[in-house]
SEDREN-762325 format. One record per residue (C-alpha): residue in three letters; residue number from 0; x, y, z. Coordinates in steps of 0.1 Angstrom, whole numbers. Example, Ala and Ser with C-alpha at 12.3 -4.5 7.8 and 13.67 -1.06 7.14 Angstrom:
# residues 2
resn = ALA; resi = 0; east = 123; north = -45; up = 78
resn = SER; resi = 1; east = 137; north = -11; up = 71
//
This chain:
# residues 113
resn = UNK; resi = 0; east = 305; north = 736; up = 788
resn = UNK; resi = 1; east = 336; north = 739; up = 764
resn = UNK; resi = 2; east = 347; north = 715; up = 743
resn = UNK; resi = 3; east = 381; north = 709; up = 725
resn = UNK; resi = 4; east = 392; north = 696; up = 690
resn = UNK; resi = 5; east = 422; north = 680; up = 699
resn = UNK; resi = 6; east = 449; north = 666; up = 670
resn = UNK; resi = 7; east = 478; north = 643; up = 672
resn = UNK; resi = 8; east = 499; north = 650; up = 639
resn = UNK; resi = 9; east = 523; north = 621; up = 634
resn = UNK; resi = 10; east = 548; north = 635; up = 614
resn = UNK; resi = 11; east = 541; north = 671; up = 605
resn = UNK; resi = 12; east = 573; north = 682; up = 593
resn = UNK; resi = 13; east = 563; north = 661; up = 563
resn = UNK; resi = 14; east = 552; north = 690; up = 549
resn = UNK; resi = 15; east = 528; north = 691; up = 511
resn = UNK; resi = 16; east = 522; north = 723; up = 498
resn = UNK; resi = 17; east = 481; north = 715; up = 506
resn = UNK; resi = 18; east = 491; north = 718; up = 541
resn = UNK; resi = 19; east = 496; north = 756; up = 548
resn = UNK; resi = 20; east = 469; north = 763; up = 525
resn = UNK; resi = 21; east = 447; north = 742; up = 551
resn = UNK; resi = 22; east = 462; north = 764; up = 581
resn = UNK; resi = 23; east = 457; north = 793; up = 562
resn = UNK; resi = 24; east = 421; north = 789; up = 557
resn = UNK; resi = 25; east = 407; north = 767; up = 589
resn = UNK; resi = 26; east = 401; north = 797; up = 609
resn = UNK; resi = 27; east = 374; north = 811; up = 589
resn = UNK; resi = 28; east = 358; north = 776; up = 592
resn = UNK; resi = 29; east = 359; north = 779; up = 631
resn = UNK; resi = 30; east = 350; north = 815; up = 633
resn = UNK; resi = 31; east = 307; north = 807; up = 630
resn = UNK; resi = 32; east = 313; north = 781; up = 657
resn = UNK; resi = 33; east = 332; north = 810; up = 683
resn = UNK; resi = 34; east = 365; north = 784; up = 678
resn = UNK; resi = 35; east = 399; north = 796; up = 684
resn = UNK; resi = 36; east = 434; north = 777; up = 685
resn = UNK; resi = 37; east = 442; north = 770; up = 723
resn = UNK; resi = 38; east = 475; north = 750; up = 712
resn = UNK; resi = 39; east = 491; north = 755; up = 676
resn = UNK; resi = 40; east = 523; north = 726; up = 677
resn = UNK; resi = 41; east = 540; north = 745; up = 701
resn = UNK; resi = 42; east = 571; north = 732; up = 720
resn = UNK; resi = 43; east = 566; north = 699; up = 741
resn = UNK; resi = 44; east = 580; north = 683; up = 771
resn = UNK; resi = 45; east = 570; north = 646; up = 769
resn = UNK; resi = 46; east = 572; north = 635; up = 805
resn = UNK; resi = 47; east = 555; north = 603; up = 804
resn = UNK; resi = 48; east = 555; north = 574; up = 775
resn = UNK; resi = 49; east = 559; north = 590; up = 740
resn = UNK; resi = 50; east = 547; north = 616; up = 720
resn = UNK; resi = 51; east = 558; north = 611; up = 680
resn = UNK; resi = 52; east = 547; north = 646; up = 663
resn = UNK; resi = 53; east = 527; north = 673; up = 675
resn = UNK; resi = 54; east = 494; north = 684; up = 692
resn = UNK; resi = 55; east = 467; north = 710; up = 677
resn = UNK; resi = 56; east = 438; north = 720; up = 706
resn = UNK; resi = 57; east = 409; north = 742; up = 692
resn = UNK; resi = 58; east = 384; north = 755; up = 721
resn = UNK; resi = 59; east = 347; north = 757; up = 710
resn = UNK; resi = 60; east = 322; north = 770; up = 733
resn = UNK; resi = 61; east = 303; north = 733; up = 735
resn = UNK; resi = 62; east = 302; north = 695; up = 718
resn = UNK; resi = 63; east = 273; north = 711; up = 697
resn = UNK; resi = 64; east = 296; north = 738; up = 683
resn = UNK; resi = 65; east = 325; north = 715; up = 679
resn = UNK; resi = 66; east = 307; north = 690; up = 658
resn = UNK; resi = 67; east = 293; north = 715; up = 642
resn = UNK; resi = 68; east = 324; north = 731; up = 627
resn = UNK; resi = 69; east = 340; north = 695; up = 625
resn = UNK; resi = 70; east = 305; north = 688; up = 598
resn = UNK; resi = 71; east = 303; north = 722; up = 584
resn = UNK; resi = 72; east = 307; north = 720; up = 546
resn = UNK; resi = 73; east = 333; north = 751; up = 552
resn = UNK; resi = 74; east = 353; north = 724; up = 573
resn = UNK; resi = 75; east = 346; north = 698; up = 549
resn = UNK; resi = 76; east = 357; north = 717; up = 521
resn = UNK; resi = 77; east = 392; north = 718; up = 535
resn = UNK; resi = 78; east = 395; north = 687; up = 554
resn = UNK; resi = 79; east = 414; north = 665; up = 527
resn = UNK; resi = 80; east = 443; north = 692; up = 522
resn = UNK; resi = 81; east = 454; north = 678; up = 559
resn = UNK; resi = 82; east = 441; north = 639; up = 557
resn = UNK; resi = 83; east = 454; north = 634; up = 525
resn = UNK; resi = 84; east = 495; north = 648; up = 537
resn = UNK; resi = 85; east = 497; north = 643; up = 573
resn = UNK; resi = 86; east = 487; north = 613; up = 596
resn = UNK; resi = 87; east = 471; north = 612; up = 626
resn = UNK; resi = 88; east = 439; north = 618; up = 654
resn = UNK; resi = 89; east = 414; north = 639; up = 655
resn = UNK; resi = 90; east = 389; north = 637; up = 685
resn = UNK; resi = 91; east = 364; north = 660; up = 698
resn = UNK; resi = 92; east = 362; north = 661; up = 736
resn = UNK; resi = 93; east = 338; north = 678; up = 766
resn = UNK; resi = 94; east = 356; north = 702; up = 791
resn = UNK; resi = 95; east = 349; north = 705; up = 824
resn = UNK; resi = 96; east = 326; north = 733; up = 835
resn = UNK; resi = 97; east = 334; north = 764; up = 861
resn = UNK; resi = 98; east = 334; north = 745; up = 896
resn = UNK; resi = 99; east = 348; north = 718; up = 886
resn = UNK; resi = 100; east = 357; north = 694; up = 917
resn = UNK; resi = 101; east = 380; north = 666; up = 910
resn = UNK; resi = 102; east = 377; north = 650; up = 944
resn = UNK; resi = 103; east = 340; north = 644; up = 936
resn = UNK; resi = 104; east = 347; north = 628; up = 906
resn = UNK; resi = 105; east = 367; north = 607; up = 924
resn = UNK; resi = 106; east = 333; north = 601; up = 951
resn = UNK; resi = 107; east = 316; north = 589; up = 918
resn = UNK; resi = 108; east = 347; north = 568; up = 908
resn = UNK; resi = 109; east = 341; north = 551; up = 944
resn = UNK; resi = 110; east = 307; north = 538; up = 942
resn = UNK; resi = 111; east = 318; north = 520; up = 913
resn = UNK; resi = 112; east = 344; north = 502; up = 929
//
């Protein structure tokens, strides 16, 4: 099942000069784990509550691959040139597999009521 890296950055047009570096070189960090960039701070349309700053989603092809990167000492090696400039969230999150029925989630949801 795939999993996503997903980051809110706060304020990213606070830009250090550690920062592109860190853009620069994160993909060769992902590339053992088969991670690619899914969403790169593209354009946003908030349409409910509010969304200060931008959203990074990297697609890894399970949690064991994403943690994996995320602990690598590639990864690790780089981390600080972001933490250190630019604030914000990082979590690492399970996808939903092919099939995927949301009205049987809802089933589920049901017997806990």
């Amino acid at each position: 099942m795939p999993a996503y890296a997903i980051a809110h950055l706060r304020d990213p047009e606070k830009l250090h000069p550690e920062v592109p570096e860190y853009i620069e070189r994160i993909q060769a960090t992902m590339d053992p784990f088969s991670g690619r960039f899914i969403v790169h701070g593209g354009a946003m349309d908030v349409r409910e509550g509010r969304w200060p700053g931008s959203v990074v989603i990297l697609e890894f092809p399970s949690m064991e691959d994403a943690r994996d990167w995320y602990d690598s000492a590639a990864y690790q090696e780089i981390l600080r040139l972001r933490t250190d400039h630019l604030e914000g969230d990082l979590i690492i999150v399970e996808g939903v597999g092919p099939g995927y029925d949301p009205a049987a989630k809802a089933a589920e949801l049901r017997k806990l009521l």
